[in-house]
VOGU-3710 file (C-alpha; in Angstrom, 3 decimals, decimal comma):
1> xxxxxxxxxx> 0,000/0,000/0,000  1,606/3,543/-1,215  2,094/5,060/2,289  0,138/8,119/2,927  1,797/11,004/4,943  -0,376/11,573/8,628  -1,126/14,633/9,265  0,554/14,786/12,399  1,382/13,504/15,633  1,550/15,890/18,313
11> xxxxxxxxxx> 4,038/15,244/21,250  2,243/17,940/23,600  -0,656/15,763/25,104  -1,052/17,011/28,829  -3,993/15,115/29,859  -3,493/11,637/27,474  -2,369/8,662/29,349  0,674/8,888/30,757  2,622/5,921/29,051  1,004/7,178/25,504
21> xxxxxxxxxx> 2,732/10,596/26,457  6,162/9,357/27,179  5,917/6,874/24,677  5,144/9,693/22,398  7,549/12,372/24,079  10,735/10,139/23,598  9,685/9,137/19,983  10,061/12,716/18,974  12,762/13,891/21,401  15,123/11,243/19,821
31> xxxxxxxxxx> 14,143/12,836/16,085  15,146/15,435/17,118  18,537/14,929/18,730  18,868/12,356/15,664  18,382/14,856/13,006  21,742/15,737/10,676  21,635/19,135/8,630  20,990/18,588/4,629  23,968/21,122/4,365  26,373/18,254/6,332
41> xxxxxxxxxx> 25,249/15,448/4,575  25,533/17,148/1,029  29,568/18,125/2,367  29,974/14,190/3,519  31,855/12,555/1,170  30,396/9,021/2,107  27,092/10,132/1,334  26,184/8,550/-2,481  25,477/10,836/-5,115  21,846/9,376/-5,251
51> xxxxxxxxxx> 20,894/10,677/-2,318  22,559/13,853/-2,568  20,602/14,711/-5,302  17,274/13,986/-3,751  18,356/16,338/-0,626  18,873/19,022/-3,639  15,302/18,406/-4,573  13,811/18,836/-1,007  15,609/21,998/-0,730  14,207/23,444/-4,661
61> xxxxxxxxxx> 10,681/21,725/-3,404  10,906/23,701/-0,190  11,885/27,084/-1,805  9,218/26,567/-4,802  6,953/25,950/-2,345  7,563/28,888/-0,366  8,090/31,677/-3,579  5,307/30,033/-5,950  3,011/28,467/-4,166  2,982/30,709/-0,979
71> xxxxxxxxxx> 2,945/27,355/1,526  4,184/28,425/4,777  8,111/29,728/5,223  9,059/26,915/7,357  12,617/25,570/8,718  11,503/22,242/8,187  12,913/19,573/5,248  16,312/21,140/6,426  17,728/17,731/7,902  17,165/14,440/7,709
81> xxxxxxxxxx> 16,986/11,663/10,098  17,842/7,964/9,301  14,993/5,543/10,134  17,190/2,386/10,106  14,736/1,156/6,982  11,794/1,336/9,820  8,541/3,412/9,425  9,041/6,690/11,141  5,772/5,830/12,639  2,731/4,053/12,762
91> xxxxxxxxxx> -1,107/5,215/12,460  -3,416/3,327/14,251  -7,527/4,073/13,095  -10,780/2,241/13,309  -14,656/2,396/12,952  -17,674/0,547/13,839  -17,629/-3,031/11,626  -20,944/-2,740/10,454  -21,548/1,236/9,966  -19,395/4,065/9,526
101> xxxxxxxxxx> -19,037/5,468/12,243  -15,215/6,599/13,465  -13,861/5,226/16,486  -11,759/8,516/18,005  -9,517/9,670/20,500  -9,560/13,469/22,164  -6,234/15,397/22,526  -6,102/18,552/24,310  -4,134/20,438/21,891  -5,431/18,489/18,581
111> xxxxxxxxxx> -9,065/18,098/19,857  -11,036/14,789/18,685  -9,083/12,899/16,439  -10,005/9,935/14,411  -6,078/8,405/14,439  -3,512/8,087/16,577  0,334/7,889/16,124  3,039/5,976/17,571  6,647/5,123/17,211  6,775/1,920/17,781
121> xxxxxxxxxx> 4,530/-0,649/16,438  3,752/-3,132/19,788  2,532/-0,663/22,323  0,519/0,064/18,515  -0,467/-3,588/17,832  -1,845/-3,897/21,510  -4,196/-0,964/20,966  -5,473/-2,341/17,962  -6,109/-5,733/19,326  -8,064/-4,520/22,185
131> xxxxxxxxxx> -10,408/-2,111/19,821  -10,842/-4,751/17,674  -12,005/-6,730/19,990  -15,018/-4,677/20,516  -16,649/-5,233/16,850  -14,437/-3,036/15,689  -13,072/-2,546/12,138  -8,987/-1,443/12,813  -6,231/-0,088/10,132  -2,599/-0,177/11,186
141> xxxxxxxxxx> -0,439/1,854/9,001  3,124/2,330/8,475  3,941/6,296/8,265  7,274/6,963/5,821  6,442/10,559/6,760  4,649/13,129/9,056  4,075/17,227/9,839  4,131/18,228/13,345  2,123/21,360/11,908  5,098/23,935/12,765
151> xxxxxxxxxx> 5,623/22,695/16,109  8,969/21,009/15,436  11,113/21,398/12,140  10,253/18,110/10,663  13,316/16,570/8,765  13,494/14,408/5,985  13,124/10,397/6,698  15,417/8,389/4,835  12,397/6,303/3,763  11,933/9,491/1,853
161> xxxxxxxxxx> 14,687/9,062/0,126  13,762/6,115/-2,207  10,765/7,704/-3,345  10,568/8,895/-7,251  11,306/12,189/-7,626  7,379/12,901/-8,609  6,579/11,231/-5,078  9,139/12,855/-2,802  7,942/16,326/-4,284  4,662/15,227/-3,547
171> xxxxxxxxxx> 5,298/14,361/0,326  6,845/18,000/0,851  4,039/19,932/-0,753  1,385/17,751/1,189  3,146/18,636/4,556  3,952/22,105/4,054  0,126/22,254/2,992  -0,360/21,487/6,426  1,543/24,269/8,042  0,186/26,679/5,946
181> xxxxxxxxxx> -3,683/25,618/6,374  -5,036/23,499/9,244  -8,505/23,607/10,631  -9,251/21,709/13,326  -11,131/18,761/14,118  -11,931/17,956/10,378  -8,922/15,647/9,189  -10,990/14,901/6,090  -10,546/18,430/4,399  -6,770/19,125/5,817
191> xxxxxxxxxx> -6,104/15,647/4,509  -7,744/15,762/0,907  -6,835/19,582/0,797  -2,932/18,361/1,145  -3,280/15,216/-1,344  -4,750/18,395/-4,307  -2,046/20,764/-3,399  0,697/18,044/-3,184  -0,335/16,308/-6,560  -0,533/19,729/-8,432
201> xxxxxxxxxx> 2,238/21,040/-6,851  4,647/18,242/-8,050  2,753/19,272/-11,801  3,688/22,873/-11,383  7,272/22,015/-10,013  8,256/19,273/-12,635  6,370/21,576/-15,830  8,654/24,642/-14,341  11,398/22,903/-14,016  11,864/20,719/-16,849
211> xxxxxxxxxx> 9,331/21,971/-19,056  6,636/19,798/-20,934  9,232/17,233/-21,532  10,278/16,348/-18,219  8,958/12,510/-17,626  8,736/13,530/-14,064  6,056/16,084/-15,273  4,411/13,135/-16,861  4,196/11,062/-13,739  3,466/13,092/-12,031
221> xxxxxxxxxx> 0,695/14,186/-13,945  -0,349/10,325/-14,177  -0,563/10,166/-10,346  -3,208/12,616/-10,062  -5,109/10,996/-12,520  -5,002/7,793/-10,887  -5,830/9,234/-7,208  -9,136/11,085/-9,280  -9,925/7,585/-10,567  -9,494/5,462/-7,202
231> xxxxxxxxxx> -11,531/8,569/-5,118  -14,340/7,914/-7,817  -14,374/4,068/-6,979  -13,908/4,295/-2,932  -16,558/7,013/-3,016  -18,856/4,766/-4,736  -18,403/1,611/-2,663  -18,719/3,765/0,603  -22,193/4,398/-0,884  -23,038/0,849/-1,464
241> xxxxxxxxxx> -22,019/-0,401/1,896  -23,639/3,310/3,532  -27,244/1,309/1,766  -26,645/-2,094/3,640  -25,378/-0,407/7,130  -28,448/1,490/7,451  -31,068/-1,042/6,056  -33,189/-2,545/8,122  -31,195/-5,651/8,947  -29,677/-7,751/11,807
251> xxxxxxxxxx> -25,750/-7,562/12,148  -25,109/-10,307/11,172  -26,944/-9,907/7,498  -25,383/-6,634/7,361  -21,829/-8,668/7,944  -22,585/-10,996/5,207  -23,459/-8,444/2,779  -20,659/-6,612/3,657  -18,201/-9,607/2,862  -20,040/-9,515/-0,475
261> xxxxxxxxxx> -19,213/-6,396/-1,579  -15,671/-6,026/-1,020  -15,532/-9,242/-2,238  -17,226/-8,021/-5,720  -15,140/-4,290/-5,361  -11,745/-6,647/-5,273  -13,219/-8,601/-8,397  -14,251/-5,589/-10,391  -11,376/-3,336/-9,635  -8,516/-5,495/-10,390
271> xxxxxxxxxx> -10,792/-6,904/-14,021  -11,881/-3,523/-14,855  -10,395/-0,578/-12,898  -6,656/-1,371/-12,236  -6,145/-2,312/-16,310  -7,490/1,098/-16,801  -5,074/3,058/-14,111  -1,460/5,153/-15,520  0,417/3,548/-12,361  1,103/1,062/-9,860
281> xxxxxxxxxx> -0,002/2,867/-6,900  -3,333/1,267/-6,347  -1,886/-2,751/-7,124  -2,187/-3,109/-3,187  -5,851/-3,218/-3,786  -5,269/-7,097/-4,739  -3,904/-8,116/-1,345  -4,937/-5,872/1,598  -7,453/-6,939/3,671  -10,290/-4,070/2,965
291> xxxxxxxxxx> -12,741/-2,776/6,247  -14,786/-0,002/7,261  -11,481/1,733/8,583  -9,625/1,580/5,513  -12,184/2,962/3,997  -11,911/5,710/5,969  -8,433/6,426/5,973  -8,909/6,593/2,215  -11,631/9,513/2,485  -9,577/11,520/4,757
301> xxxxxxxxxx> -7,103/11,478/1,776  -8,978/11,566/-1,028  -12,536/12,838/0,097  -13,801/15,191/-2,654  -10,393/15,653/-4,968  -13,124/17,608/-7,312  -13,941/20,253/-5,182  -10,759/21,824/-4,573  -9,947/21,021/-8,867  -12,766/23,316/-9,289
311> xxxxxxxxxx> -11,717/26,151/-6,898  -8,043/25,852/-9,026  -10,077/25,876/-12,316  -11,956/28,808/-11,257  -9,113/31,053/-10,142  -7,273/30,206/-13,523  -5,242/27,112/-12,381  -3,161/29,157/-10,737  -1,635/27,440/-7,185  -0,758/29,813/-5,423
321> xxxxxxxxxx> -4,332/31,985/-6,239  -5,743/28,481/-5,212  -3,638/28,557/-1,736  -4,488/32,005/-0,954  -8,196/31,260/-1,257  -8,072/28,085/0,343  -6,366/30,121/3,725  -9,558/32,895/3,556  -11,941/29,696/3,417  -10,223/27,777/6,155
331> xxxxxxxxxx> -10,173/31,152/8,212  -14,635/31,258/7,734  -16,539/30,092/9,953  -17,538/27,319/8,474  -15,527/26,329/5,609  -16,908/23,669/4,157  -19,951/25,866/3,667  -17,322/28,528/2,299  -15,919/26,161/-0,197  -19,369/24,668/-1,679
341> xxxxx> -20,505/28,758/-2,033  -17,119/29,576/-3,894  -17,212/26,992/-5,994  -21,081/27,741/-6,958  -21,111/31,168/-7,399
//
C-alpha cells in the first residue's frame, strides 16, 4: 500500500495517558537529537550521489513551495533523520464493523481525532487488538512521513529518500500544505486539501522545471489521474455499503453483505479498474485486507479531490491563487460551507 503522509502527531498531550505521552515524548525527542543538517550530509563525502541529489530536490521543493506556491516559510525539510529502513511511525484508526461510524480519541491540543500515532509498532499492535475486539473494524499503518504542523522542524526520513522524484515532491508539498492551512477537528478536508495541493504542486514544479518534456512532469501528472480515478471508486463503494449499514437488517446480514461487496469491489477493480489506471499505486488493492477503517483512511485522503480542482479551475489554475483562497476559506466560519458557495457562485 503507497504510504500516505499523517497529518501529524503531536508530542504535547497534557492530559493523554501517561505511558502514551512518554511513549510519544521520547519518539520525537530522539528525532530530534537524531536529526543531521541537509547542508552536512551534502559536504559528507560518504554520502552517495543518489541521495545527494534527492536532498537538492527537497531543498528546490521547499523554496518553490515557499516563492510560488505561498505554503508556509518553514525551517523544516532542512535535515534528515535515518529511520534504520523502519517506518518513522505508525497510524493506528478504526470504525464501527458494520456502519461508519469513526472510532476517536480526544487530545487537548489536537481536539477529537479519528487516528492516533506511535513510534513503535507493539505498544501500537496492543491498541489495535483490544479495539478490535469490541466489533471493531482497525487499520494499522506504516507512516514513511509526518508534519508536526510547525511545532517542530520536521526533517526528511530516509524512507523518503527512495521515493521517485514525482513522489518525494509530492510528500513535501502535502506537509507544508499542512503548516500553511489546518482547521481543526476535520482531518478529512486538511487531509484531501494536502493530497490536491501536493499532486498539483509536483505538476507545477516538474512543468517549471523541466518543461513539458520532463517525464517527471508526466508522472506526475499520471498520479493525479489515478488518485481522481481510485476517489471515484472508494466514493462509490462507501455508498453501497452506507445502503446495507443502514437497512433494516440484523448484524449479522449486514456482515454478510458486507463480505459480499468487497468481495465483488476486489473482483471488479482489479478486471476492470486497475487495467485502466497510468500507475502502480493502487496494485495493493489485490492483497490488503479491505474494512470499514480503511475505507476511511482513504476519504480523509482523497474525500472530494473535485472540489478543490474546481476552486483551481476557477481562479485560472493558478496554485498559489488556489492557496491564498483556500487560507480565507479555512479562516470562515464554516468552511466547508465557504468552499461549496465559492465553488457555486
Amino acid at each position: 500500500m503507497r504510504t500516505r503522509a499523517s497529518a501529524a502527531l503531536v508530542v504535547l498531550l497534557a492530559g493523554c495517558s501517561l505511558p502514551y505521552v512518554a511513549h510519544v515524548s521520547y519518539g520525537q525527542a530522539r528525532i530530534l537529537i537524531g536529526r543531521i543538517s541537509i547542508e552536512s550530509r551534502l559536504e559528507d563525502p560518504s554520502v552517495s550521489e543518489a541521495e545527494k541529489a534527492k536532498l537538492r530536490l527537497v531543498l528546490e521543493v521547499k523554496k518553490y513551495a515557499k516563492e510560488e506556491i505561498g505554503l508556509a516559510a518553514s525551517s523544516s525539510y532542512e535535515s534528515v533523520y535515518d529511520t534504520e529502513g523502519d517506518p518513522v511511525a505508525w497510524n493506528l484508526s478504526a470504525c464501527d464493523d458494520d456502519a461508519f461510524l469513526p472510532y476517536t480519541w480526544d487530545f487537548p491540543i489536537m481536539g477529537v481525532m479519528p487516528y492516533k500515532g506511535y513510534f513503535y509498532r507493539e505498544p501500537a499492535v496492543e491498541e489495535a487488538r483490544e479495539i478490535k475486539a469490541a466489533h471493531k473494524d482497525v487499520l494499522l499503518a506504516p507512516v514513511s512521513a509526518y508534519s508536526t504542523l510547525g511545532w517542530f522542524a520536521d526533517p526528511v526520513y530516509t524512507p523518503m529518500i527512495a521515493y521517485r522524484d514525482e513522489e518525494l515532491a509530492n510528500v513535501v508539498f502535502h506537509e507544508l500544505t499542512h503548516a500553511t492551512i489546518f482547521i481543526e477537528r476535520d482531518s478529512e478536508f486538511n487531509e484531501t486539501l494536502a493530497t490536491f495541493v501536493g499532486n498539483q504542486g509536483a505538476v507545477d514544479f516538474f512543468l517549471a522545471k523541466g518543461g513539458k518534456d520532463d517525464p517527471r512532469l508526466a508522472s506526475a501528472a499520471r498520479a493525479a489521474s489515478d488518485d481522481r480515478v481510485f476517489q471515484a471508486q472508494i466514493s462509490a463503494l462507501r455508498a453501497k455499503l452506507d445502503a446495507v449499514y443502514k437497512a433494516n437488517l440484523s448484524r449479522e446480514e449486514k456482515l454478510r453483505e458486507k463480505a459480499k461487496i468487497f468481495g465483488d469491489f476486489k473482483n471488479d477493480f482489479a478486471t476492470k479498474v486497475a487495467p485502466t489506471l497510468e500507475t502502480d499505486h493502487y496494485a495493493f488493492v489485490a492483497t490488503h485486507e479491505l474494512n470499514n477503517a480503511w475505507i476511511l483512511a482513504l476519504a480523509r485522503y482523497h474525500g472530494d479531490l473535485e472540489v478543490f480542482a474546481k476552486v483551481h479551475a476557477k481562479l485560472g489554475s493558478r496554485l498559489r491563487a488556489t492557496v491564498e483562497k483556500l487560507k480565507e476559506i479555512a479562516r470562515s466560519d464554516d468552511p466547508r460551507k465557504a468552499l461549496t458557495d465559492f465553488v457555486k457562485d
